[in-house]
KOLMARLO-252949 format. One record per residue (C-alpha): x, y, z; residue in one letter; residue number from 0. Coordinates in nm, 3 decimals, padded with zeros to 5 digits, always signed. Each point is the difference from the previous one (the first is absolute). Layout:
# KOLMARLO-252949
u,v,w,aa,i
X,Y,Z,A,NUM
...
This chain:
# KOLMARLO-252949
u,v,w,aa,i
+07.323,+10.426,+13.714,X,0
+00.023,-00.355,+00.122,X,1
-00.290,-00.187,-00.185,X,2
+00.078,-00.336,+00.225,X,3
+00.253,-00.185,+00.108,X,4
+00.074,-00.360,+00.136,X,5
+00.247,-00.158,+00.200,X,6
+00.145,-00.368,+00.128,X,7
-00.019,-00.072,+00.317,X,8
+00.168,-00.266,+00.188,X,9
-00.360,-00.075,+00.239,X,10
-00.274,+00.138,-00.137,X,11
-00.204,-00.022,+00.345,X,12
+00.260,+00.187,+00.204,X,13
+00.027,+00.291,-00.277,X,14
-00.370,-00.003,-00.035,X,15
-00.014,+00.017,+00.370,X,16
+00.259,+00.358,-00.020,X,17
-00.093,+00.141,-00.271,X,18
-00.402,+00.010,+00.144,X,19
+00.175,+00.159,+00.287,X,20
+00.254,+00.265,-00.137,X,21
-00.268,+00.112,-00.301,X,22
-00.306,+00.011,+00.214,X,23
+00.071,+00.354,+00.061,X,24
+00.044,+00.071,-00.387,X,25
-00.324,-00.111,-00.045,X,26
+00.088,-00.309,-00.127,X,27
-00.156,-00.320,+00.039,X,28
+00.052,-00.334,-00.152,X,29
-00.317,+00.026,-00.284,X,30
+00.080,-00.342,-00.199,X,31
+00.119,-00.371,+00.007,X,32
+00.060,-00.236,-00.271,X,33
+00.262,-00.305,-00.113,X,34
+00.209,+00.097,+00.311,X,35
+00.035,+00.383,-00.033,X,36
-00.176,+00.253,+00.175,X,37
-00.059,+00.372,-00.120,X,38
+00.000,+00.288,+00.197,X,39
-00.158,+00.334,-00.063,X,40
-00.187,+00.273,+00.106,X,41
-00.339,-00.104,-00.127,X,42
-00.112,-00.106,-00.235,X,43
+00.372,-00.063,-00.207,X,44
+00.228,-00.237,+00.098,X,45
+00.361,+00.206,-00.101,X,46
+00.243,-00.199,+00.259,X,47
+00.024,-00.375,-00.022,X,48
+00.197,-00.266,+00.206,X,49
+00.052,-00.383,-00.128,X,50
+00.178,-00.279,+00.191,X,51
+00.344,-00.020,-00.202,X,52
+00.332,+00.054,+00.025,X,53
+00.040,+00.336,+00.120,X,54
+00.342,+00.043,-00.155,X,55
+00.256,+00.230,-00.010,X,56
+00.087,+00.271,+00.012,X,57
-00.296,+00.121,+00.235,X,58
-00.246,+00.241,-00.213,X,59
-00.090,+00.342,+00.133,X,60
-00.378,+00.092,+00.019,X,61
-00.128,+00.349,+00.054,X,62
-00.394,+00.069,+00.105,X,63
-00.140,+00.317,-00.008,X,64
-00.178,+00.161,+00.278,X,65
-00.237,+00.284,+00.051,X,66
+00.175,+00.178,+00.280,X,67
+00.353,-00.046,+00.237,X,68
-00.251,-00.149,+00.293,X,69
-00.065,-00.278,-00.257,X,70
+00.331,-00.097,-00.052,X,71
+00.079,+00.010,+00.395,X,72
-00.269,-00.230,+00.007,X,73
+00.104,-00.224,-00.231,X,74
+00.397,+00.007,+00.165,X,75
-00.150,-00.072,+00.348,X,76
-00.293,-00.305,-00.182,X,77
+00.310,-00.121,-00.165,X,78
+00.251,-00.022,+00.281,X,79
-00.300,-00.166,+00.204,X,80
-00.061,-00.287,-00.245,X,81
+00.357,-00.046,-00.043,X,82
+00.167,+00.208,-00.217,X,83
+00.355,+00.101,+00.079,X,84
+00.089,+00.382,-00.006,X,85
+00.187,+00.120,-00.345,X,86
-00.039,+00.406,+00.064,X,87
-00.291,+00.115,+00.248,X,88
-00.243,+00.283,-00.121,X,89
+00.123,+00.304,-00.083,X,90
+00.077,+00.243,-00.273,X,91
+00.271,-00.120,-00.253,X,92
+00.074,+00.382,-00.144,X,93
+00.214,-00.156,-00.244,X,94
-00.248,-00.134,-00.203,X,95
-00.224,+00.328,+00.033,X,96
-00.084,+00.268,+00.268,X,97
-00.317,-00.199,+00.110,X,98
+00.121,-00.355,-00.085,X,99
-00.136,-00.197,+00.304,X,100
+00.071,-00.329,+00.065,X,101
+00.050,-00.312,+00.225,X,102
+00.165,-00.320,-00.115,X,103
+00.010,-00.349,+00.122,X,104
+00.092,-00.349,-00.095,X,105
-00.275,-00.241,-00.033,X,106
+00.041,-00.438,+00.119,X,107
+00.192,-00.006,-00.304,X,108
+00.233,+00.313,-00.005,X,109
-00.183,+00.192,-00.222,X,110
+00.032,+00.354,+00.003,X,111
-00.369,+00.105,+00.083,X,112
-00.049,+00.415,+00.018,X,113
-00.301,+00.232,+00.044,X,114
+00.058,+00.323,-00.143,X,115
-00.240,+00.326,+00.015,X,116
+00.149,+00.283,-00.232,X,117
-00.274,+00.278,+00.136,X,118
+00.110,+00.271,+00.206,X,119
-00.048,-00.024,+00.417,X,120
């Protein structure tokens, strides 16, 4: 289990701006601000942050859990929208596990951004 985790990003208003939009449908919202950093969550913990930095390299890979496979559809098309670019559309990745669902896409700064749901259809 992922307590939190943070990442650098090369504008922090244009990632804000995405990740609002692709983790909406997570239920995730952005839930606190301080020194430059916000914190996203689904209320009331903040378990995702995002800093202005140097994003570096290589990219990092970033997996969200979701409730159910309409979630993560959501989250592919809410991603794509704000202006994510496609790294594996939704669907079930059997090589992982039988009901290993997932979509993938590359955030402003290339990092490899999935929503996964692991429950049954």
């Amino acid at each position: 289990m992922i307590d939190h985790m943070g990442l650098s990003v090369s504008d922090l208003s244009s990632s804000r701006a995405f990740y609002e939009a692709a983790l909406a449908p997570l239920g995730y919202a952005c839930i606190l601000e301080f020194d430059e950093a916000v914190g996203f969550g689904v209320p009331p913990k903040p378990d995702f942050w995002l800093s202005e930095g140097d994003p570096g390299m290589p990219a990092l890979h970033v997996a969200f859990r979701a409730d159910t496979r309409a979630q993560v559809d959501e989250f592919y098309r809410a991603a794509m929208a704000a202006g994510g670019r496609d790294n594996g559309g939704p669907g079930l990745r059997t090589h992982y596990h039988p009901n290993y669902y997932g979509a993938f896409v590359f955030d402003p700064d290339g990092h490899n951004i999935e929503a996964v749901c692991h429950a049954p259809a």
